[in-house]
C-alpha positions in Angstrom: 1.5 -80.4 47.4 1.9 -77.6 44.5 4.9 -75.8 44.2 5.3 -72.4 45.0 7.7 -69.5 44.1 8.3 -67.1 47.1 8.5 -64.1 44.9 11.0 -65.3 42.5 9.5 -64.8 38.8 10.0 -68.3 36.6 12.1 -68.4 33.4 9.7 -66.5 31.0 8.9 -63.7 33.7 12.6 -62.5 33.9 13.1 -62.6 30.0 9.6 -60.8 29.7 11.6 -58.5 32.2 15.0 -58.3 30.4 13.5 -58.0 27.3 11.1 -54.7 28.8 14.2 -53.1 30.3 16.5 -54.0 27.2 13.9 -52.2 24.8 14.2 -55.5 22.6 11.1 -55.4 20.5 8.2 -57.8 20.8 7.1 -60.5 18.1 4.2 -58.3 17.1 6.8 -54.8 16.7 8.1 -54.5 13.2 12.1 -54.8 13.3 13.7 -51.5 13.0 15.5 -50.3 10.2 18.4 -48.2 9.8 19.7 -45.8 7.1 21.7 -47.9 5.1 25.5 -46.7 4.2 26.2 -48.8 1.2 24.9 -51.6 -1.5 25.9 -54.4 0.6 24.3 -52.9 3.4 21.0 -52.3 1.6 21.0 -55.9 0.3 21.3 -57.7 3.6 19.0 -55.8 5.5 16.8 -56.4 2.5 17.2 -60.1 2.7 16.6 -60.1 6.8 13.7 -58.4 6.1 12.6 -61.2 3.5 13.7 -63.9 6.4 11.2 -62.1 8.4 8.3 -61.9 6.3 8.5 -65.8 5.2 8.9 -67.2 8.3 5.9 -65.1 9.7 7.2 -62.6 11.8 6.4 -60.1 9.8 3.0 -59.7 7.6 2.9 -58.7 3.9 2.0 -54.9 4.7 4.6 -54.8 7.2 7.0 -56.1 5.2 6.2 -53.4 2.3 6.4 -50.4 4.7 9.5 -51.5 6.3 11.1 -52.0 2.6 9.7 -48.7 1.7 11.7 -47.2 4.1 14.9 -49.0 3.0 14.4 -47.8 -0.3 13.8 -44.0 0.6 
């Protein structure tokens, strides 16, 4: 006998859902980058970005837009 939900979602539909209502970005969005106030600041989101791109999450061009933008 399968199981079956009545109406419930599983595990991955209600953090689809969260994640819809929340606005959290999907794997595919590029992360999003704020105006940086000071060196520090700058560096870190620099490395993140760096995290992102070598662990795949983010490709090479999106990588260099996103730093371009740091860097304006």
């Amino acid at each position: 006998m399968p199981f079956a939900r009545a109406g419930r979602p599983g595990l991955l539909g209600t953090v689809a859902r969260t994640a819809a209502l929340t606005g959290t970005p999907s794997r595919d969005a590029p992360p999003p980058v704020s105006t940086p106030r000071g060196g520090n600041e700058l560096a870190d989101q620099l490395s993140r970005l760096a995290e992102l791109r070598s662990s795949g999450l983010l490709t090479d061009a999106e990588f260099a837009a996103a730093k371009a933008r740091l860097l304006m």
